[in-house]
C-alpha positions, 0 to 999 in steps of 0.5 A, spaced: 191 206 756 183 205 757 182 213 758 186 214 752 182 209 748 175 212 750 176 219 750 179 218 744 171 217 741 167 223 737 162 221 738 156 216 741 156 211 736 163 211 735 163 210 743 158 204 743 162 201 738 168 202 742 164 199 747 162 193 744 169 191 742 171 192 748 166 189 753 162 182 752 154 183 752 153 180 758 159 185 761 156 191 758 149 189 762 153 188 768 155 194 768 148 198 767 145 193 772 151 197 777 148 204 775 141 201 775 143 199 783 146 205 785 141 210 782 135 205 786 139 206 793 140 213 792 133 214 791 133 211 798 131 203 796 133 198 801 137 192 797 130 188 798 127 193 793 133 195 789 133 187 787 126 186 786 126 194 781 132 192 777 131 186 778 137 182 781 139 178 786 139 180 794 147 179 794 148 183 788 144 189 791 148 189 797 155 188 793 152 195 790 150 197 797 157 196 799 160 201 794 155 205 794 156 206 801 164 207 800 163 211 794 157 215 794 159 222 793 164 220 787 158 216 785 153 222 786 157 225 782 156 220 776 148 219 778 148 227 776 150 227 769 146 220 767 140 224 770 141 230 766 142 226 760 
């Protein structure tokens, strides 16, 4: 249901829109923090420095940490795309 409700988006205003109704701010933040985490450990940042780039907290750098380790091609993957962007 959710991936046929965001790719049913045209557009980017249309997508940020979807996004707003769907997501509270402080959702939609948390979200571009965890992007902000990954992208600072895959640039090699130990989670002490990845909370104090971010900023945020030691154990909210090192949950990242943990699904960054789990996940870290598919995460690569998504780094590429943000990146090029």
């Amino acid at each position: 249901m959710l991936y046929q409700l965001f790719r049913s988006t045209r557009s980017e205003k249309e997508f940020n829109e979807l996004l707003e109704l769907t997501f509270t701010e402080h959702e939609r933040a948390m979200m571009m923090e965890r992007w902000r985490i990954f992208d600072a450990l895959d640039r090699g940042l130990s989670q002490r420095e990845v909370s104090k780039e971010v900023p945020c907290s030691i154990v909210t750098a090192t949950r990242g940490a943990k699904v960054y380790r789990e996940n870290r091609e598919a995460i690569k993957k998504y780094l590429d795309i943000i990146r090029e962007a």
